[in-house]
C-alpha positions, 0 to 999 in steps of 0.5 A, spaced: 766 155 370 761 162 371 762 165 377 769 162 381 775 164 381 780 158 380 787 158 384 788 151 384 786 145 380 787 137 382 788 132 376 785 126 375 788 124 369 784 127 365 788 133 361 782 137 358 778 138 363 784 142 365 786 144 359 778 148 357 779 151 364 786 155 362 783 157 356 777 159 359 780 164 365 779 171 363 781 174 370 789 174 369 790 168 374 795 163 373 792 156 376 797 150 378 796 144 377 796 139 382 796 131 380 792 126 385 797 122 389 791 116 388 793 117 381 800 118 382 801 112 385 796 107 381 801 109 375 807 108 378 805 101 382 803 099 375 810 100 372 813 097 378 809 091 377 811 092 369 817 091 372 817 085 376 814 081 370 820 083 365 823 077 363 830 080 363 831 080 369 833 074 374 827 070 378 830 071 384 830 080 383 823 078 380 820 075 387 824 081 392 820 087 386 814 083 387 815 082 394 817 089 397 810 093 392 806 092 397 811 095 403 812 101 397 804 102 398 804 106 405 810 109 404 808 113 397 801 115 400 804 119 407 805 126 406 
């Protein structure tokens, strides 16, 4: 961390390393965080596939969730 000036931190998941990096900075900076969009969109498929294995809801709501995640997918990932 010697010698850098950070602006802008991308997050990985891994909360203490961004955490030691704020408490570290001397130079009165403020540092965003940013989270990977990888990360995002793991976590956020996961709940989608929760979801769709719930069993309150209909079979059929089941099958359309679990047949549109795949088209979500490319859509989360465009800018």
């Amino acid at each position: 961390m010697k010698q850098c000036i950070y602006e802008f931190f991308i997050d990985d998941g891994n909360s203490s390393a961004y955490t030691r990096l704020v408490q570290n900075v001397s130079y009165g900076c403020t540092i965003l965080k940013l989270e990977c969009t990888n990360r995002c969109v793991k976590n956020y498929t996961g709940h989608l596939h929760k979801l769709a294995a719930h069993k309150t809801f209909l079979a059929r709501a089941q099958k359309i969730l679990k047949q549109s995640i795949p088209w979500l997918l490319p859509q989360l990932k465009e800018p």
